[in-house]
N, C-alpha and C positions, 0 to 999 in steps of 0.2 A: 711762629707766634703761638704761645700758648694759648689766650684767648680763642681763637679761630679754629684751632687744632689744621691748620695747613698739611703739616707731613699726614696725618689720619686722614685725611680727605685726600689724599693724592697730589697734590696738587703745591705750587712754591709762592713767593710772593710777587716773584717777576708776573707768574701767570696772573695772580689776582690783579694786579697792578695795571696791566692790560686790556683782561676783562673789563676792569671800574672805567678805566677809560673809553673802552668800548662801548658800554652800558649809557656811559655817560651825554656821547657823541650819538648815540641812538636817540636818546629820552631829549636833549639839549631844544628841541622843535618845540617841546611845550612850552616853555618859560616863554618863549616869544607867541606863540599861537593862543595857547588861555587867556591873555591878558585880553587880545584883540578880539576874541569872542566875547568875552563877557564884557568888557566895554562898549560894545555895541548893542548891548542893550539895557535897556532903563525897567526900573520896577514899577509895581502899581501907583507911587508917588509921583513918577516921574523921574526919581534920582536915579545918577547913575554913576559907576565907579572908575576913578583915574588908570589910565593905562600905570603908573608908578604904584599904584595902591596895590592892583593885581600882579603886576610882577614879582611886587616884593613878596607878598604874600601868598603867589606860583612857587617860589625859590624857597623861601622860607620854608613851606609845606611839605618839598621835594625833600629839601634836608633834613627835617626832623624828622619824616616818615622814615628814608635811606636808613639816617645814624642806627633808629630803634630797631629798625627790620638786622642789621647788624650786629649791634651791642645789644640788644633783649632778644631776638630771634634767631642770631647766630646764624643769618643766612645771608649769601649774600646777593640780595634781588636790591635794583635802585627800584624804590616808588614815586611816584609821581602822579598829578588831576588825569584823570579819566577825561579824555576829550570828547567822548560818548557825552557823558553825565553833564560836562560844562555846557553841552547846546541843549539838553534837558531846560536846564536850571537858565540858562539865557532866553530860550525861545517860549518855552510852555509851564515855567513856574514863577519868574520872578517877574511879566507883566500884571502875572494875578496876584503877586502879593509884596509884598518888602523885603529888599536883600536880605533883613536879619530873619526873616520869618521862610527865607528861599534856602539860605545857608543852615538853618534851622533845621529844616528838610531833606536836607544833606547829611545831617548829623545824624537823624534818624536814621534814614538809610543806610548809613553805615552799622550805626546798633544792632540791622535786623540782620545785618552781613554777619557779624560776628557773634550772635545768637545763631546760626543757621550753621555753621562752621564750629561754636562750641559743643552743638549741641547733637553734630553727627548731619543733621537734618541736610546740609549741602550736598554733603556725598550722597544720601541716597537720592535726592534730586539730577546730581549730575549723571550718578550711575543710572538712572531711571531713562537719559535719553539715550536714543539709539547711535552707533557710532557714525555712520553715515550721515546723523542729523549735525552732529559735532563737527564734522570737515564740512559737511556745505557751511555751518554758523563760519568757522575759521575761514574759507576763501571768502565768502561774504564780506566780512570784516575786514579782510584784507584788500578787498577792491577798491 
């Protein structure tokens, strides 16, 4: 596939085929887990949002990130909610204010990701920590 440049990457499309499946059957845990987090909790109104409302908009999220990370970035990572950031945004942002002012918060967040990352500023932040501090953060994470 032109697109992709397959053969220039090494690589066929049985193996990408694989991969995505692979990728897929790893990530697959969120669409069911996100919903049930954030469903269980309510904002500073007291509203709170349908297990159907979150999934779809888990799924939805998942694929429109995927497709662009694909077809605009030419790479092929599946993205998908940060399970970190959903107990953020469930536990310690959205009893003190409104899902739209919680998801609001999120969006920022993300702005200052992609300010940090256009503007260089990430790398020297990463490169700034020590590597040893980097593999304790990764088993941490992974426990």
């Amino acid at each position: 596939m032109i697109v992709f440049e397959l053969a220039r990457r090494g690589t066929t499309v049985g193996r990408e085929v694989r991969g995505g499946i692979t990728t897929f059957m790893a990530m697959a845990y969120i669409i069911l887990l996100n919903p049930i987090i954030l469903a269980g909790a309510q904002d500073v109104t007291g509203a709170k949002l349908t297990i159907a409302q979150l999934t779809t908009s888990t799924a939805l999220a998942a694929a429109i990130s995927t497709l662009l990370m694909a077809f605009v970035g030419n790479a092929p990572f599946g993205l998908a909610a940060g399970l970190g950031l959903n107990a953020v945004v469930a536990y310690q942002a959205a009893p003190h204010m409104t899902w739209a002012q919680a998801m609001g918060l999120v969006v920022l967040e993300g702005l200052v990701i992609i300010i940090l990352a256009v503007t260089g500023l990430r790398t020297l932040i990463m490169n700034s920590i020590p590597l040893a501090l980097k593999h304790a953060i990764s088993v941490g994470i992974g426990m």
